[in-house]
C-alpha positions as CSV (number, residue, x, y, z in Angstrom):
1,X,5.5,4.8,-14.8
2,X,6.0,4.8,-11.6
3,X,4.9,1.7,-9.1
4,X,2.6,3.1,-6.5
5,X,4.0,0.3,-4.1
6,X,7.1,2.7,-4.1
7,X,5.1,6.1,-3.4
8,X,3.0,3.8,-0.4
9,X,7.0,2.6,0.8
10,X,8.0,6.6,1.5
11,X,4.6,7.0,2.6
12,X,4.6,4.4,5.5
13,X,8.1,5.4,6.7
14,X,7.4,9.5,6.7
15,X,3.5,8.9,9.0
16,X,5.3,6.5,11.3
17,X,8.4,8.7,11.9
18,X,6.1,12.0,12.1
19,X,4.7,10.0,15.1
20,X,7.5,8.7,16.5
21,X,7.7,5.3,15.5
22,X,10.2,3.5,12.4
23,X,10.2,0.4,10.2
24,X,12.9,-2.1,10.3
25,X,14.5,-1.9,6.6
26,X,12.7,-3.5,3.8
27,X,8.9,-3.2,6.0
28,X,7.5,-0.3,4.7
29,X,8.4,-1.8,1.1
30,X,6.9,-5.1,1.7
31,X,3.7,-3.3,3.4
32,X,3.5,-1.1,0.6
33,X,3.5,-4.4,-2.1
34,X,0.9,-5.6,0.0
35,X,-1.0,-2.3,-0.6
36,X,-0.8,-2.4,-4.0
37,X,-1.2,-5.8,-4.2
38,X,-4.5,-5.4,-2.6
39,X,-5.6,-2.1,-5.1
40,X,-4.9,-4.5,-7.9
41,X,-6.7,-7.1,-6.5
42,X,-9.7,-4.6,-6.2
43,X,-9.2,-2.6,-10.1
44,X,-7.4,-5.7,-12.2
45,X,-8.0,-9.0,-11.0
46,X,-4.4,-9.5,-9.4
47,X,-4.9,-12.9,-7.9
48,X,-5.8,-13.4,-4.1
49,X,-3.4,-16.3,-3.6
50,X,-0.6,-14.2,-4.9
51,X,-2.0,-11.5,-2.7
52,X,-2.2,-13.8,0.8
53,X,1.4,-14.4,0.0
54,X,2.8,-11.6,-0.6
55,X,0.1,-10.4,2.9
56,X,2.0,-13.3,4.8
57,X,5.3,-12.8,3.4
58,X,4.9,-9.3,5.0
59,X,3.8,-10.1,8.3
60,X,5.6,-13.3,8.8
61,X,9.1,-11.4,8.1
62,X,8.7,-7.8,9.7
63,X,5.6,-8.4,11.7
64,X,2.5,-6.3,11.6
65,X,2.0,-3.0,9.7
66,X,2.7,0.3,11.4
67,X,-0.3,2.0,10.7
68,X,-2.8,3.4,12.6
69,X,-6.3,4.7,11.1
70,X,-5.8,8.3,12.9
71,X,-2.8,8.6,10.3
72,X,-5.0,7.5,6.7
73,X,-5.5,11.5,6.4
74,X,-1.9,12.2,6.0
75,X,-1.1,9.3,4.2
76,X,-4.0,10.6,1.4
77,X,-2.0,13.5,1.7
78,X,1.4,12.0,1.0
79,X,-0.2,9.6,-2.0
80,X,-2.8,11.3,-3.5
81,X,-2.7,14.5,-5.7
82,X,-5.2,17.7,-5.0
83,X,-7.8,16.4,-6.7
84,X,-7.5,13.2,-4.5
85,X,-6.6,10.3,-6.8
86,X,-3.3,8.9,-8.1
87,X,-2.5,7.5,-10.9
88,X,0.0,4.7,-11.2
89,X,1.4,1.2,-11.7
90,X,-0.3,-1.3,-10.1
91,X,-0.1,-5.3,-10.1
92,X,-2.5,-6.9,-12.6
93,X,-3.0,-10.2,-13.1
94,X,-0.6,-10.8,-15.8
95,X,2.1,-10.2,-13.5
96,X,3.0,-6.8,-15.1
97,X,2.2,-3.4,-13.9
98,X,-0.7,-1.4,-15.7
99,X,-1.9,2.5,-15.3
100,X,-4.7,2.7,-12.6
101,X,-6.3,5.5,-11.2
102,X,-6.3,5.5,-6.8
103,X,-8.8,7.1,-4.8
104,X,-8.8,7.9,-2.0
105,X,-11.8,5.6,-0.5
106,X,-9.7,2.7,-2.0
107,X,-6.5,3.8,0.0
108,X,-8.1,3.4,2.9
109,X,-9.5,0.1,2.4
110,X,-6.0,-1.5,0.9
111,X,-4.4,0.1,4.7
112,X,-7.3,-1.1,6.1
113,X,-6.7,-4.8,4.6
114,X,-3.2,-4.1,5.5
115,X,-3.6,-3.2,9.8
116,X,-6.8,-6.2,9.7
117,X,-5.6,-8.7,7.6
């Protein structure tokens, strides 16, 4: 199974190039473990410290996401499948990656976590 923080890493760098902008190398992986990070946070009790850490980590190291919310359609686009869900590995609490199914809404609001937080 594949980790979702991977499909949000290609993500992040195709929307930022397709408008004109890049990430330093290793930021759109980090951002995207914070994205998933969050999502499992949300669907399977992944635990917030461990999720401010890995948010700080993030920030601290490559500075702030490159995300605008203009772009969240094409990034739906990119992540989702036609029927507007994903389903992948995402963080759980016991450290280990479990099936999870993505919508669409929840996207959103792990990017939105990502550009606020």
């Amino acid at each position: 199974m594949k980790p979702f923080s991977e499909t949000l890493s290609g993500a992040l760098e195709q929307v930022a190039r397709k408008h004109g902008s890049h990430y330093i190398p290793g930021a759109a992986c980090a951002w995207g473990l914070v994205c998933a990070a969050y999502i499992g946070f949300v669907l399977l009790d992944f635990p917030a410290n461990q999720l401010r850490a890995i948010q700080y980590d993030a920030r601290e190291t490559y500075g702030p996401i490159i995300m605008d919310c203009q772009w969240y359609s094409l990034m739906k686009q990119i992540c989702l499948d036609t029927n507007g869900t994903a389903i992948s590995g995402i963080p759980s609490k016991d450290g280990n990656l479990k099936k999870a199914v993505i919508t669409g809404e929840l996207l959103v609001e792990a990017l939105d976590f990502c550009r606020e937080g």
